[in-house]
C-alpha positions as CSV (number, residue, x, y, z in Angstrom):
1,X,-7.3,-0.3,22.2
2,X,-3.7,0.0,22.5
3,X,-1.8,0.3,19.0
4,X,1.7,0.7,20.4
5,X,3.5,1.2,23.2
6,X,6.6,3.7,23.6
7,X,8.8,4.2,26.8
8,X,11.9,2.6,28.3
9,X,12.7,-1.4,28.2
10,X,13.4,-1.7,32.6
11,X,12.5,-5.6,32.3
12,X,13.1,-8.7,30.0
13,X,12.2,-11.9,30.8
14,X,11.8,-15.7,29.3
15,X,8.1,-14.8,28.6
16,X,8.1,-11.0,27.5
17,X,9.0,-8.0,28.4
18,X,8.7,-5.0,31.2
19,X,8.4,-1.5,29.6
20,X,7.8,1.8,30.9
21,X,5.5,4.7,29.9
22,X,4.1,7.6,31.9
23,X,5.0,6.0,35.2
24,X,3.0,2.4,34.2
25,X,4.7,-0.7,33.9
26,X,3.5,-2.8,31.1
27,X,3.8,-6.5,31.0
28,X,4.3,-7.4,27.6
29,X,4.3,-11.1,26.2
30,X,6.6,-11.5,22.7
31,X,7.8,-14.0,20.7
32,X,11.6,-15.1,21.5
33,X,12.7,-13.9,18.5
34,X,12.1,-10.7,18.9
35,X,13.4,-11.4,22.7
36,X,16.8,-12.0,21.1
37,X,16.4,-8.7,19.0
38,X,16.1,-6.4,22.1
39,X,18.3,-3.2,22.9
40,X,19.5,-4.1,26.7
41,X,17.6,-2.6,29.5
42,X,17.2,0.7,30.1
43,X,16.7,2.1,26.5
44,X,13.8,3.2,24.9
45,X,11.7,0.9,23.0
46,X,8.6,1.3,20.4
47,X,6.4,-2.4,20.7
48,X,3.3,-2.4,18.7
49,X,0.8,-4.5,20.7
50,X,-2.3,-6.7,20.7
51,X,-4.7,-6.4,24.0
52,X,-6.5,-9.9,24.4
53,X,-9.1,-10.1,26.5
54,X,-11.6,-13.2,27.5
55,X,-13.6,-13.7,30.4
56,X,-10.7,-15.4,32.5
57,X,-7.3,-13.9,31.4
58,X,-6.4,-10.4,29.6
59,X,-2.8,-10.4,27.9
60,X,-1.1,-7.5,26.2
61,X,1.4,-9.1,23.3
62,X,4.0,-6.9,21.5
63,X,5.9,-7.1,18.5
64,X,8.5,-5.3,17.2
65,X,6.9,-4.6,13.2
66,X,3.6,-4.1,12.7
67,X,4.2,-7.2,10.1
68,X,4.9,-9.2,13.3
69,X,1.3,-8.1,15.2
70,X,-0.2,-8.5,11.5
71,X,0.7,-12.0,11.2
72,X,0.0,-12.6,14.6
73,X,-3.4,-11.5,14.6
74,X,-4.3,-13.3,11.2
75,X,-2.9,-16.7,13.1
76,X,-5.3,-16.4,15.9
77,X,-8.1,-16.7,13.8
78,X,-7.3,-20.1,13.1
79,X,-9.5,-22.4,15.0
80,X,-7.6,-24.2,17.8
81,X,-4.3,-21.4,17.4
82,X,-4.6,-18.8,20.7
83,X,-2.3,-16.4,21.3
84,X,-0.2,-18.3,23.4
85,X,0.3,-20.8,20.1
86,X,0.7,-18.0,17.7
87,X,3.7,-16.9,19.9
88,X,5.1,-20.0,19.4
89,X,4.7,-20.1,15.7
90,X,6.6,-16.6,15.7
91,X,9.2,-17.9,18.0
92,X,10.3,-20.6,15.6
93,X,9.3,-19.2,12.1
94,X,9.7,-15.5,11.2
95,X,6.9,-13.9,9.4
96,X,8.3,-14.3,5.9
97,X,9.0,-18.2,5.9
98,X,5.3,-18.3,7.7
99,X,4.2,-16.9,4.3
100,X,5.8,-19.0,1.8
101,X,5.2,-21.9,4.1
102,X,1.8,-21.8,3.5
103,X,1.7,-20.4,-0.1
104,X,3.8,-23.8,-1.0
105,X,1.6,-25.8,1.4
106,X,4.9,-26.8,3.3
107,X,3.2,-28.6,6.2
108,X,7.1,-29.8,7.5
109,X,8.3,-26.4,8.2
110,X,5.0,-24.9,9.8
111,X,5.4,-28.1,12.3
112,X,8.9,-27.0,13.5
113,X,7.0,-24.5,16.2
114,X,6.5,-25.6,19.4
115,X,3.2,-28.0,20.1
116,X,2.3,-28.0,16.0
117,X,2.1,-30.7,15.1
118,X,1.8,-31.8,11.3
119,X,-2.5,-32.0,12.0
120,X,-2.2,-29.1,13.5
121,X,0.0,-27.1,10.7
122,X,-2.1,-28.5,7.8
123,X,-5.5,-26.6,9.4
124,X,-3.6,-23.7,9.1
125,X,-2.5,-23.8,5.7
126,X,-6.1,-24.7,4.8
127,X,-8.0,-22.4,6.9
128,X,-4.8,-18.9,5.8
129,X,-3.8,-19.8,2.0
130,X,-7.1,-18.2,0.5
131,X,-6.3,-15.2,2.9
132,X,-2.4,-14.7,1.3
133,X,-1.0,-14.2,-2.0
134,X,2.4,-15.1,-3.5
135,X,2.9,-11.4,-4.9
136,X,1.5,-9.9,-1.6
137,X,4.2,-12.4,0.0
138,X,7.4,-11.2,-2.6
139,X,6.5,-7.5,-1.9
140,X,6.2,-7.6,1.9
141,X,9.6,-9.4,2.3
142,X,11.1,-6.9,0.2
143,X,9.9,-4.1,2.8
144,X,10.9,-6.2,5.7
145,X,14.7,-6.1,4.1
146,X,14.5,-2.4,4.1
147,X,13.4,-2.0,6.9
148,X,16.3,-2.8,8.7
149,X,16.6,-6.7,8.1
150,X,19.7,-8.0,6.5
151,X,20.3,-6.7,2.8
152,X,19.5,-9.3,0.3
153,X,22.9,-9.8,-2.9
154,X,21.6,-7.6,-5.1
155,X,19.7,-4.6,-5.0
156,X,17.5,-2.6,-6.6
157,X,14.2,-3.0,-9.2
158,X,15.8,-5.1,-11.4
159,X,17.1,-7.2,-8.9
160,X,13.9,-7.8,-7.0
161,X,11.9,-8.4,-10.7
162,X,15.0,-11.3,-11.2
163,X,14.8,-12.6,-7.8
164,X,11.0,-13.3,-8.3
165,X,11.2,-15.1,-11.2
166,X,13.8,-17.2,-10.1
167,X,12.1,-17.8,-7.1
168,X,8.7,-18.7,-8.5
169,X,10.5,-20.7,-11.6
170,X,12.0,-23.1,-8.5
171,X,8.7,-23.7,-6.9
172,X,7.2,-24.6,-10.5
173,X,10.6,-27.1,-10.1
174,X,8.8,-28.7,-7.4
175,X,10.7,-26.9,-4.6
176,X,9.1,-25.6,-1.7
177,X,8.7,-21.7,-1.8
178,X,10.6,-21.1,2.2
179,X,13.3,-23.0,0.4
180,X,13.9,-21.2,-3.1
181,X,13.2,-17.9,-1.3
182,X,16.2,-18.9,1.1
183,X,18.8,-20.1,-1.7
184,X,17.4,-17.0,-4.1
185,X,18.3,-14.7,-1.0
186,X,22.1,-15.8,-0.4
187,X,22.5,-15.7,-4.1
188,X,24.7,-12.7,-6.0
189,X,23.3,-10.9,-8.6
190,X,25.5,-9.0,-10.4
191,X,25.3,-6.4,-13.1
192,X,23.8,-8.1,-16.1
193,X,22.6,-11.4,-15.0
194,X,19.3,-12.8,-15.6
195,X,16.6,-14.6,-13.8
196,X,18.3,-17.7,-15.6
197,X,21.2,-17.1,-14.7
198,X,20.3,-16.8,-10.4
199,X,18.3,-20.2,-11.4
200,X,20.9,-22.0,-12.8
201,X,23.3,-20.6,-8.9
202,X,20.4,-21.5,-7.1
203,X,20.0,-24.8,-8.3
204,X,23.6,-26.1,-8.1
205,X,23.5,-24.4,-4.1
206,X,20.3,-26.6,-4.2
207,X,21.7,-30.1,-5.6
């Protein structure tokens, strides 16, 4: 089994990737959004992969997080979702959303990716929900932003304990859980705010 792949990025196409190692050039298939996060050709790269293999076709997928292959690997064990669909998923919703999506049965934003349709994104949330869990959901995103994603307004313990509760006191509002994470995210929190205090910003960035 191949867990990653290190070496230098000679190839990028619509589909994937080219990369280098020990004299071997590895075709690599990845989602577009990581296409788009790519250093340009030439400079080293560290993909973690998945190696699928049937009796027709073997594929090697990479991804740039191990939360990216994570969540990729959980999708293809959704009856009817092969690789080629859970690329697509990862293409148009980024691991995070994916999540809440789910969590907050939000059928509308799973069905954004290409060739889901609403049947289609409804299995999923049926057959990955029991498999997730809201805090499991909070805590990953949070090591995601420090991983190098963008910095959420607001940082620290304090922050992330008032950004939960804020969040989960808008999906108990009857919003869906991609949506208060997003208007949580963009809000401020300054020294000495509250979780009702974010609610009340959220809500007005919400009406």
């Amino acid at each position: 089994m191949i867990s990653y792949i290190k070496g230098e990025l000679t190839e990028v196409s619509e589909e994937g990737i080219t990369i280098e190692a020990n004299g071997l050039g590895y075709e690599v298939r990845m989602p577009l959004s990581s296409l788009d996060s790519l250093p340009r050709t030439g400079s080293q790269l560290k993909v973690y992969t998945y190696l699928y293999v049937r009796e027709d076709a073997i594929g090697l997928f990479g991804f740039l997080t191990r939360d990216d292959l994570k969540v990729f690997k959980l999708l293809i064990t959704v009856n009817g979702i092969g690789p080629k669909g859970a690329l697509g998923i990862l293409s148009a919703i980024t691991p995070d959303d994916l999540r809440f999506a789910v969590l907050s049965d939000d059928v509308k934003t799973i069905a954004k990716a290409p060739g889901i349709g609403n049947k289609t994104a409804s299995k999923l949330i049926i057959e990955l929900k029991d498999k997730l869990k809201l805090e499991d959901a909070f805590e990953q995103k949070l090591i995601n932003q420090m991983e190098g994603q963008p910095p959420l307004k607001g940082t620290g313990s304090v922050a992330a304990d008032i950004r939960k509760e804020a969040i989960e006191a808008l999906v108990v509002l009857g919003y869906s859980a991609t949506d208060a994470a997003k208007v949580v995210r963009n809000t401020e929190i300054k020294e000495g705010m509250t979780s009702e205090d974010v609610l009340k910003q959220s809500l007005k960035s919400l009406l």
